[in-house]
C-alpha positions in Angstrom: 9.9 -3.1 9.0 10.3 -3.5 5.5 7.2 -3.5 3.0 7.9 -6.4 0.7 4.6 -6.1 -1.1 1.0 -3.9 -1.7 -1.6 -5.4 -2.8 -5.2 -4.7 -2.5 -4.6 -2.2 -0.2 -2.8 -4.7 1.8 0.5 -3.9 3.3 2.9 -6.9 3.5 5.8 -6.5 5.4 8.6 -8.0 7.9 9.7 -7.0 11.2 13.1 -7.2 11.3 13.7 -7.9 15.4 12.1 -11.8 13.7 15.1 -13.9 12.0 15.0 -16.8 14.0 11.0 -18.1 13.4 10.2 -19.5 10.1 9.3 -17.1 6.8 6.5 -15.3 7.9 5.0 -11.9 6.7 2.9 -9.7 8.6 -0.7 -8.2 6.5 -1.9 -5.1 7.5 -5.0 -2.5 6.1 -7.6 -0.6 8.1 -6.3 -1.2 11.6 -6.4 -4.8 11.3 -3.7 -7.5 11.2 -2.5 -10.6 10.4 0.9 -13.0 10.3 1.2 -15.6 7.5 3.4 -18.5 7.6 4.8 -18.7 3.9 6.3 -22.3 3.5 3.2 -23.4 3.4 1.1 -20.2 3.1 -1.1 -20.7 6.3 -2.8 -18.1 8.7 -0.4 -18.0 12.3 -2.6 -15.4 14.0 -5.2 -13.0 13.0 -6.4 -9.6 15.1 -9.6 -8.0 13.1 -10.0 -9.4 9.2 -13.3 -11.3 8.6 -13.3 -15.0 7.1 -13.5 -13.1 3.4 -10.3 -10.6 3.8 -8.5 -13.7 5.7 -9.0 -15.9 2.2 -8.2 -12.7 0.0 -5.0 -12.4 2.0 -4.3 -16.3 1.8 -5.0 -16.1 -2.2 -2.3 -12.8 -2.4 0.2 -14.7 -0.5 0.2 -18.2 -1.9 -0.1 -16.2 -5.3 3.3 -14.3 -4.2 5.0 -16.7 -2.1 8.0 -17.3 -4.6 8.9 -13.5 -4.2 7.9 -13.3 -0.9 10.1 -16.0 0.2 13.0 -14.5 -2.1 12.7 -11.2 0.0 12.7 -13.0 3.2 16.0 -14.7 2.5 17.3 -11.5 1.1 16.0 -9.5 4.1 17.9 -12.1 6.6 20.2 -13.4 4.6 19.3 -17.0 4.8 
């Protein structure tokens, strides 16, 4: 599960057991989570953020998608 970026007090990470769905990362702070597709940046599932930490996480992302889609492929070799 490695963290690929902190931001915010966000933790965004990638579980490694996932290679075969599409880039996603997985956002986690104060016992709540959330998966983001990244190509394009789009919610996939969300268990406790509000509408405002959803959007702040959505911002983050699309703002880091370049990196975060260069450590995907690096992470799985793609």
């Amino acid at each position: 599960m490695p963290t690929v970026l902190r931001s915010h007090g966000y933790q965004f990470y990638f579980y490694s057991h996932e290679p075969n769905e599409p880039p996603h990362v997985h956002v986690d702070k104060g016992g709540a989570s959330a998966k983001f597709w990244l190509m394009p940046v789009a919610l996939a599932k969300n268990m406790g953020y509000t509408a405002v930490e959803l959007r702040q996480i959505h911002r983050i992302a699309e703002a880091h998608q370049t990196q975060l889609l260069e450590k995907w492929n690096e992470y799985f070799d793609q």
